[in-house]
PASE-788246 format. One record per residue: residue in three letters; x, y, z of N, C-alpha, C in turn. Coordinates in steps of 0.02 Angstrom, whole numbers, always signed. Example, Ala and Ser with C-alpha at 12.3 -4.5 7.8 and 13.67 -1.06 7.14 Angstrom:
2
+------+--------+--------+--------+--------+--------+--------+--------+--------+--------+
: type :   n_xx :   n_yy :   n_zz :  ca_xx :  ca_yy :  ca_zz :   c_xx :   c_yy :   c_zz :
+------+--------+--------+--------+--------+--------+--------+--------+--------+--------+
:  ALA :   +660 :   -284 :   +390 :   +615 :   -225 :   +390 :   +660 :   -165 :   +390 :
:  SER :   +642 :   -112 :   +354 :   +684 :    -53 :   +357 :   +645 :     +2 :   +394 :
+------+--------+--------+--------+--------+--------+--------+--------+--------+--------+
***
This chain:
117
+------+--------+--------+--------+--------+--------+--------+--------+--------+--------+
: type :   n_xx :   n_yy :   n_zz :  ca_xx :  ca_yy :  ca_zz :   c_xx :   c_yy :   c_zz :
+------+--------+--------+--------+--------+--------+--------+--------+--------+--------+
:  UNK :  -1358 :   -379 :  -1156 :  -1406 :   -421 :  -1191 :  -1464 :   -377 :  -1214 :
:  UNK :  -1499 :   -370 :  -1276 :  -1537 :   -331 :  -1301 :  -1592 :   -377 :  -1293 :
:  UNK :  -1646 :   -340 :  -1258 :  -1715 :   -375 :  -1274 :  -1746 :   -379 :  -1335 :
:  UNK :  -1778 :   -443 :  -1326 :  -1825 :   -463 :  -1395 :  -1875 :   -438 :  -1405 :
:  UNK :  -1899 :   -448 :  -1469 :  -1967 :   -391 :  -1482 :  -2027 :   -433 :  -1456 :
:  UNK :  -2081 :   -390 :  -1443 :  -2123 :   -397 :  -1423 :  -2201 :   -387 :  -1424 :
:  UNK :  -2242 :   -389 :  -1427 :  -2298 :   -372 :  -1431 :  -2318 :   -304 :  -1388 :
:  UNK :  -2284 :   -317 :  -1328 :  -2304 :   -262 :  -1261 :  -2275 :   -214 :  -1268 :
:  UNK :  -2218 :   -196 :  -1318 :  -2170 :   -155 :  -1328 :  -2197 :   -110 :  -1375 :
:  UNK :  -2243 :    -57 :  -1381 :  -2265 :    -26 :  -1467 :  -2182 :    +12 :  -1492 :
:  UNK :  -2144 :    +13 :  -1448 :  -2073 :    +34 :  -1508 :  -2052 :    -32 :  -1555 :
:  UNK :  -2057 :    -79 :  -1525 :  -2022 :   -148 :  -1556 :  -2079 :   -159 :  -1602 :
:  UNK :  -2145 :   -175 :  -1606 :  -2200 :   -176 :  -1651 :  -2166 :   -166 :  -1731 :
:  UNK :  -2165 :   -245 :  -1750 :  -2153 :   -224 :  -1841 :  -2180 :   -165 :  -1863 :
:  UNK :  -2154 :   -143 :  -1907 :  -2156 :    -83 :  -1941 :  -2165 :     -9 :  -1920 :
:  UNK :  -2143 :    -26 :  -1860 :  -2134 :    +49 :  -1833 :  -2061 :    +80 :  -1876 :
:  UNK :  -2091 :   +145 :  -1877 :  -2014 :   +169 :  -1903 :  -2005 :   +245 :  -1866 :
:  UNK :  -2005 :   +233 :  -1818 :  -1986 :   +288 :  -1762 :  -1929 :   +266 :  -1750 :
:  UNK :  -1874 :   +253 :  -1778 :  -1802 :   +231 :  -1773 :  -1758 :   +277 :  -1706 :
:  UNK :  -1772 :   +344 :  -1681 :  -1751 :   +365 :  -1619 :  -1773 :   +329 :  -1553 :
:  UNK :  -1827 :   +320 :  -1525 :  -1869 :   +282 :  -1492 :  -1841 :   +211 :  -1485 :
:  UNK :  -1841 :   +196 :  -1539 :  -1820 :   +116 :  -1540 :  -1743 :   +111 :  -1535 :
:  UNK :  -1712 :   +152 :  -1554 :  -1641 :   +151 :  -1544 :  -1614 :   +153 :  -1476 :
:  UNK :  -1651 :   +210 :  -1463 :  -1647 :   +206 :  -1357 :  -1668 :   +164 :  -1328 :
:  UNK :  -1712 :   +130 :  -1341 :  -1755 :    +58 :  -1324 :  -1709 :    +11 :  -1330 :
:  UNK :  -1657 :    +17 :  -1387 :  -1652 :    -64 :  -1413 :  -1554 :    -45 :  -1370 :
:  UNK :  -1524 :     +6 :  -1370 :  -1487 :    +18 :  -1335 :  -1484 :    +33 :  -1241 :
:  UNK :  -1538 :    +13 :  -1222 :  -1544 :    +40 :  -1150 :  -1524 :   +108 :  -1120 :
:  UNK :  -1532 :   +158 :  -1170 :  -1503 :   +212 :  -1133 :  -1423 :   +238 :  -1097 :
:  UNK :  -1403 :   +175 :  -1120 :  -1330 :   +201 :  -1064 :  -1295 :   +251 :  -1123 :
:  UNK :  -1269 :   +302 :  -1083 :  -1238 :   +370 :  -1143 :  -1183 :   +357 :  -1139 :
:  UNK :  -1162 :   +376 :  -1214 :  -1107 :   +358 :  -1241 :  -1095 :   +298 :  -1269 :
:  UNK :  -1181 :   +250 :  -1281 :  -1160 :   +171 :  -1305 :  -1199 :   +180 :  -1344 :
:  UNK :  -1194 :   +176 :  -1421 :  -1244 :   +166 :  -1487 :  -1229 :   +124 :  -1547 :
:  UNK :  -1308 :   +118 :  -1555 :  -1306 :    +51 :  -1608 :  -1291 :    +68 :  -1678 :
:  UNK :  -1248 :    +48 :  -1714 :  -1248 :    +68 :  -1778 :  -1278 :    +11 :  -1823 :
:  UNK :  -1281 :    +42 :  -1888 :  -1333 :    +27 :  -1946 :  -1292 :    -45 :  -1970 :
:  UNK :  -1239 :    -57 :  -1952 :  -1197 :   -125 :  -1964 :  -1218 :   -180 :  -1914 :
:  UNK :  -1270 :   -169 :  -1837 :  -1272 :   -221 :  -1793 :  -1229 :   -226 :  -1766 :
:  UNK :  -1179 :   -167 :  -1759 :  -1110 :   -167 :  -1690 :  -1128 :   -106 :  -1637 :
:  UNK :  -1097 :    -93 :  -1606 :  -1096 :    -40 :  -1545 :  -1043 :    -10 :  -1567 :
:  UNK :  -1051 :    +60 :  -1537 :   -969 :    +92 :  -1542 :   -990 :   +126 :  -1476 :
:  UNK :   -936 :   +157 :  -1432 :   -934 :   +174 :  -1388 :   -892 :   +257 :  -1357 :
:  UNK :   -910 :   +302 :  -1319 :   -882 :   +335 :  -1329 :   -895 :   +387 :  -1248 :
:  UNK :   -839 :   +428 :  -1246 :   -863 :   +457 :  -1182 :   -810 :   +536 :  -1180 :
:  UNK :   -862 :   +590 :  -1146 :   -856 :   +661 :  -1176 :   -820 :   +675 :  -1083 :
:  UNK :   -763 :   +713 :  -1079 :   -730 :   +749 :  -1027 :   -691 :   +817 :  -1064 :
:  UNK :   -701 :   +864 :  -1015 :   -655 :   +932 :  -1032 :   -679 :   +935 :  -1089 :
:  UNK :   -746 :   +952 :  -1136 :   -766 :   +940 :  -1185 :   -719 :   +935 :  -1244 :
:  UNK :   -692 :   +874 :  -1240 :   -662 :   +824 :  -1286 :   -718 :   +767 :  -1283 :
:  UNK :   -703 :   +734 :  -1344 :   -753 :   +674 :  -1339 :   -711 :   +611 :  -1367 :
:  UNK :   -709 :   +552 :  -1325 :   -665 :   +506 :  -1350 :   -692 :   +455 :  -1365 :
:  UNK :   -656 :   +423 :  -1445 :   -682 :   +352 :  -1459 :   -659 :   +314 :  -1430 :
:  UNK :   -709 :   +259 :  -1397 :   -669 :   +186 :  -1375 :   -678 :   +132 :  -1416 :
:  UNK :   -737 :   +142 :  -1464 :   -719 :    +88 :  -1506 :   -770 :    +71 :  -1537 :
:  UNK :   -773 :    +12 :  -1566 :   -821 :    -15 :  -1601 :   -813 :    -89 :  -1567 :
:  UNK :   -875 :   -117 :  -1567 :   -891 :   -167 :  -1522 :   -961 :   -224 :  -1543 :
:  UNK :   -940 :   -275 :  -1534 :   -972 :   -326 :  -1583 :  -1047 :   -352 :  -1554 :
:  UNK :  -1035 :   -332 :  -1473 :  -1102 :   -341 :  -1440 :  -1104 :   -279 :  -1394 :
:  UNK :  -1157 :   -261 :  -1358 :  -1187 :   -195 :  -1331 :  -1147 :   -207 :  -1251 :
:  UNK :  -1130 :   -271 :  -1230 :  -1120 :   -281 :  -1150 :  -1033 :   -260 :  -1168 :
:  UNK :  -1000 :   -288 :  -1227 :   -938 :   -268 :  -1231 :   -919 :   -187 :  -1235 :
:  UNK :   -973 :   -141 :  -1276 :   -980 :    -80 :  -1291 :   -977 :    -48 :  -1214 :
:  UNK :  -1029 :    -63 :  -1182 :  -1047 :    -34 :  -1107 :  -1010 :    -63 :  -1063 :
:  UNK :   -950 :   -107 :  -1074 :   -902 :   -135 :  -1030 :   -835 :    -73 :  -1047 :
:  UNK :   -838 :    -60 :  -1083 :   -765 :    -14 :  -1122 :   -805 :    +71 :  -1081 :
:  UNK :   -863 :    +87 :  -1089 :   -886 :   +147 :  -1065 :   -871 :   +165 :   -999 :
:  UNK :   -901 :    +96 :   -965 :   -875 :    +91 :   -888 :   -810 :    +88 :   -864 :
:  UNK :   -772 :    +59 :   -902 :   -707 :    +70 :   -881 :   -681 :   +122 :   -881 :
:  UNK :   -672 :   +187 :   -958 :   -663 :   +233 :   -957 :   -685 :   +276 :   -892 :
:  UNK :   -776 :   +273 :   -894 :   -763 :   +325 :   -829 :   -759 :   +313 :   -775 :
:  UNK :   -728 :   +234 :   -767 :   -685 :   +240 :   -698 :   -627 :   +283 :   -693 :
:  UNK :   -579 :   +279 :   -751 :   -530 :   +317 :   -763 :   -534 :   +394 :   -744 :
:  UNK :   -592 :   +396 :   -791 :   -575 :   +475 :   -797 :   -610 :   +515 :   -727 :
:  UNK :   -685 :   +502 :   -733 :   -715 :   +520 :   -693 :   -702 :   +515 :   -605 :
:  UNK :   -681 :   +467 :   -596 :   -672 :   +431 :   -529 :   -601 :   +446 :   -527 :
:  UNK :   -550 :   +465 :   -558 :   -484 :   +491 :   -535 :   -483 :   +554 :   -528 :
:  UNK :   -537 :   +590 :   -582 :   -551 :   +676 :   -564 :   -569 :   +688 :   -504 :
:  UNK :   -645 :   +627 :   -486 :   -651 :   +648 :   -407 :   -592 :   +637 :   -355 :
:  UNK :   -551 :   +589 :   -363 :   -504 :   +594 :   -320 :   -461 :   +636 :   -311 :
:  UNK :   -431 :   +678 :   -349 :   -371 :   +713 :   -371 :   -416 :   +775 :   -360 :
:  UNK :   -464 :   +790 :   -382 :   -497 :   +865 :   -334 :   -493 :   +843 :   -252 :
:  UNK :   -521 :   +777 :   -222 :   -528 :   +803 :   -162 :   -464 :   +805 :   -125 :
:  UNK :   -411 :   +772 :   -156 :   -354 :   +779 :   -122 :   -302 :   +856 :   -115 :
:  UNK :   -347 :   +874 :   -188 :   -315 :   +950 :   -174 :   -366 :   +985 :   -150 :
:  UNK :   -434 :   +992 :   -154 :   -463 :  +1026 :   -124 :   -437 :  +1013 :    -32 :
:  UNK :   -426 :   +955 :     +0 :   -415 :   +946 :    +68 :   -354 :   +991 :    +85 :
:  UNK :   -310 :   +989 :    +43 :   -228 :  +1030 :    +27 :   -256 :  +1094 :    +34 :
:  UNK :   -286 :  +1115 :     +1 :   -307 :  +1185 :    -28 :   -316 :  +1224 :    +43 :
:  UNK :   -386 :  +1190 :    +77 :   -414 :  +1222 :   +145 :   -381 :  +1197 :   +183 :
:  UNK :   -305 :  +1156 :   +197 :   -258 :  +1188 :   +264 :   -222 :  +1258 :   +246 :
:  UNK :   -204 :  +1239 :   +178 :   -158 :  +1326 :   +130 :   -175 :  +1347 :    +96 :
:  UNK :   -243 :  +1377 :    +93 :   -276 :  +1449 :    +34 :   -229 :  +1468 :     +1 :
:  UNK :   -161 :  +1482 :    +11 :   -100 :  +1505 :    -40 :    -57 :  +1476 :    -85 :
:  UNK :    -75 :  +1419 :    -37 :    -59 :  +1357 :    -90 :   -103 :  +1360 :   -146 :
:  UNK :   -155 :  +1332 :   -128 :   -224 :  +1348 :   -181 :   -207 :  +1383 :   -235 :
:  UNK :   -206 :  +1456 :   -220 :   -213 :  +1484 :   -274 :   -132 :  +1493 :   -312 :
:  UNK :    -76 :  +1489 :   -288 :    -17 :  +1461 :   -316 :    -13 :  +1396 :   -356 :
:  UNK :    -68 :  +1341 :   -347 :    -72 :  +1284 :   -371 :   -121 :  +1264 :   -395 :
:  UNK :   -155 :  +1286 :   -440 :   -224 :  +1271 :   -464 :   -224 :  +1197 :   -468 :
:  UNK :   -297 :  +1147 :   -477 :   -291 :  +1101 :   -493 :   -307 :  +1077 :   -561 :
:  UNK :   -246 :  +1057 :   -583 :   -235 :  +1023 :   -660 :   -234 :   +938 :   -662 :
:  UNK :   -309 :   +926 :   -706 :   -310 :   +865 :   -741 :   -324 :   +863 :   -789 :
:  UNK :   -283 :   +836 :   -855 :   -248 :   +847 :   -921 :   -243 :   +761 :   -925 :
:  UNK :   -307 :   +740 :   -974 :   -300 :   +703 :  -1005 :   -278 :   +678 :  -1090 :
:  UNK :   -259 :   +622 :  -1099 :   -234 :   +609 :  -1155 :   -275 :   +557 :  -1160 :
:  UNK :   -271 :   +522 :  -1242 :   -274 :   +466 :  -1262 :   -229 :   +417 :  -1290 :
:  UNK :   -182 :   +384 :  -1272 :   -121 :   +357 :  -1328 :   -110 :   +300 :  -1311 :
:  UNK :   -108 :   +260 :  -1363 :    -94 :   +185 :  -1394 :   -172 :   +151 :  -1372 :
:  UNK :   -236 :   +212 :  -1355 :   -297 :   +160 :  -1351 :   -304 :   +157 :  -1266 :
:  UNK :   -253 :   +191 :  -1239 :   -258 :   +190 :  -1132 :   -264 :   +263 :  -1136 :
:  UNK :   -283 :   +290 :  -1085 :   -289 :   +367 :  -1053 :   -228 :   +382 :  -1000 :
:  UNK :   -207 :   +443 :  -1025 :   -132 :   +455 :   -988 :   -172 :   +511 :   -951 :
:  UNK :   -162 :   +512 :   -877 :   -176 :   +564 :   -859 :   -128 :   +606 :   -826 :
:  UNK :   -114 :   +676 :   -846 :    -80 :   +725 :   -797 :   -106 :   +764 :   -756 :
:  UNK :    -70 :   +760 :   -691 :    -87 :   +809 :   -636 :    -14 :   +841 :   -636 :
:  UNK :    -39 :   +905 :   -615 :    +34 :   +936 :   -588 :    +25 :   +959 :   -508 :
+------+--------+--------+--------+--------+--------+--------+--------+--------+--------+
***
């Protein structure tokens, strides 16, 4: 839900045209969620510096609903999948370095495929 303008707000103040300011204002800051010049959201989120679209989005809670999901995916399976090999790793150092840890993401049909080996 985007707050309404305000008096108390000097970014929201008619005729301001500090359009950065107000853009972070009028988007709450969450990264990877921005307002475009049409009154939609698009959404998007950066791993293994790749950067992926999730979309375009008709309200800001739907935009930052698609963000959050992603980095449950990505982020929150990376932490898992390191600590399970990191725990692997320090019973067999030889393992370790015979087995690096690989997470190899995709994007396809709009879901995230992820590979571990």
């Amino acid at each position: 839900m985007m707050p309404a303008e305000s008096k108390e707000n000097p970014l929201l103040k008619k005729g301001n045209s500090d359009a950065f300011f107000k853009e972070k204002y009028l988007t709450k800051n969450i990264r990877g969620v921005y307002h475009t010049k049409n009154g939609k959201y698009k959404a998007c989120i950066g791993f293994k510096q790749t950067r992926y679209w999730l979309g375009t989005f008709g309200t800001f809670d739907e935009a930052v609903q698609a963000r959050v999901a992603a980095e449950q995916v990505l982020y929150e399976g990376f932490l898992k999948a390191w600590h399970q090999w990191k725990e692997h790793a320090d019973r067999d150092p030889a393992w370790a370095r015979e087995n690096p840890l690989t997470f190899d993401v995709e994007k396809v049909g709009g879901e995230f495929v992820i590979r571990q080996e």
